[in-house]
N, C-alpha and C positions, 0 to 999 in steps of 0.2 A: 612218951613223946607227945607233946601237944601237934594239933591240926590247926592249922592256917586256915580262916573264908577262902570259901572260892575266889579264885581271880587276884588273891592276895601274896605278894613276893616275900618269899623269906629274908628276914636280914642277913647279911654277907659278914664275913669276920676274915682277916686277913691275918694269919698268923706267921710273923718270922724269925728265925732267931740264929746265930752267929753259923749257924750249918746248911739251914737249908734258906729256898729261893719260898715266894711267898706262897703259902697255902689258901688256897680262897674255897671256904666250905661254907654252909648255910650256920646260922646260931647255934639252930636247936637241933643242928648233927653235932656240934664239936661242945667237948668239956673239961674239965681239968684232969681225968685221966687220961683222953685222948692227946692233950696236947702234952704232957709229961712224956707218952709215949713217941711221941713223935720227936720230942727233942732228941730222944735217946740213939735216934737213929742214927748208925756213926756217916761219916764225914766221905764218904767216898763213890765212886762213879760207878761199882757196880758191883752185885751183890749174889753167891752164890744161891743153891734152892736151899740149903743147910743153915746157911747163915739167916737166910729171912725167917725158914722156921724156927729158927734159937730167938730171932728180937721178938715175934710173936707168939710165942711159947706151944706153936701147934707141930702136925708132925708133918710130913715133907707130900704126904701122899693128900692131904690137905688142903696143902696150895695149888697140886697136881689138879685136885677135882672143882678148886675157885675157878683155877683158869677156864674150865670147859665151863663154867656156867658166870662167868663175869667179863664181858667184851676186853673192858680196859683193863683186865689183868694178862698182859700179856709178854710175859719176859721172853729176850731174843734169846737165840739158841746158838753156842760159842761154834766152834770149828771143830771141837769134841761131841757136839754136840749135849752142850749143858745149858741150864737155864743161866739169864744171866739177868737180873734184875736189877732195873735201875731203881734213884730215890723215889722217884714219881710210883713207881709197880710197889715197891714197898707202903709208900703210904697209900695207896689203893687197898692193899693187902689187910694193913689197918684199921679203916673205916670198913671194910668188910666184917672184918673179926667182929669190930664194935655192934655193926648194924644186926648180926647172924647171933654172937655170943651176948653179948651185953643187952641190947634193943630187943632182942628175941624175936627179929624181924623170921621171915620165910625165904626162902634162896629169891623166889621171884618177887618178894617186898621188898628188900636188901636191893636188885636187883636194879625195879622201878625207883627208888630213892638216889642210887649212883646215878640212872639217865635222867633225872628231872633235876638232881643238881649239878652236872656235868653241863645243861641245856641251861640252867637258870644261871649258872657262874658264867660260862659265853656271853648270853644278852645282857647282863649286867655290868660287862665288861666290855660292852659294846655300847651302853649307855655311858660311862665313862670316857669312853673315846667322844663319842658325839658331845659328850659335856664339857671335855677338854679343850673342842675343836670352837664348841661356840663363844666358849670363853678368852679363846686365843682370838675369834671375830668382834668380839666386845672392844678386847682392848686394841684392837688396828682401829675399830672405827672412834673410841677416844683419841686416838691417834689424830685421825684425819681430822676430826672435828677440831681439833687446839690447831690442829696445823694450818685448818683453815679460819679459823680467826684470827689468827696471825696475820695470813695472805689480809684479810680483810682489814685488819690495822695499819698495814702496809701499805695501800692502796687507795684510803682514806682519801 
């Protein structure tokens, strides 16, 4: 995995495809096996502990020991008291796998990587909003401006 300069933002990749809502990860976390794996993930609103360990090939007591050490892995717990995982926990579940098995990150490098791209996908999408908003101020004041040379042709 390459390092970024200090002070310097990762690029943002938005991935989406006929099943899920969009993924916004940094570049150089997502790849073409990560995003294969993601497509595969079936289509529905929530997800046993057995089931997430069969999409991610690990065993159950696995996801048991993610949870106590990864904030945002945190599936609700049914009226049986079972886990019950949504898509979002799932693909958290994922980039974990990647970042621990693949990356050969440390539970607390893994760890650091999910809150600085968890904080970096936020203000990035908060710069987005503000770019949206100034863009939407752009065009009222083309607006006002034609409308006032009008007025001003008008009044000649």
């Amino acid at each position: 995995m390459e390092f970024l300069p200090e002070g310097e933002n990762p690029p943002i990749v938005s991935t989406t495809d006929d099943k899920a809502a969009t993924v916004d990860m940094p570049l150089s976390l997502v790849d073409a096996n990560y995003l294969e794996k993601l497509s595969k993930i079936p289509d529905k609103l929530a997800f046993k502990i057995g089931e997430v360990a069969e999409i991610l090939g690990v065993k159950q007591y696995v996801l048991r020991y993610w949870e106590t050490e990864f904030e945002d892995l945190n599936p609700k717990k049914s009226g049986n008291n079972q886990r019950m995982y949504t898509r979002k926990n799932v693909e958290t579940a994922l980039m974990i796998q990647k970042l621990l098995h693949r990356d050969r990150f440390s539970i607390e490098g893994a760890r650091k990587i999910l809150n600085n791209t968890k904080h970096e996908v936020k203000r990035i999408n908060e710069y987005k909003t503000i770019s949206n908003d100034l863009l939407q101020v752009q065009r009222d004041l083309k607006r006002l401006v034609g409308d006032i040379q009008i007025l001003k042709q008008l009044f000649k």
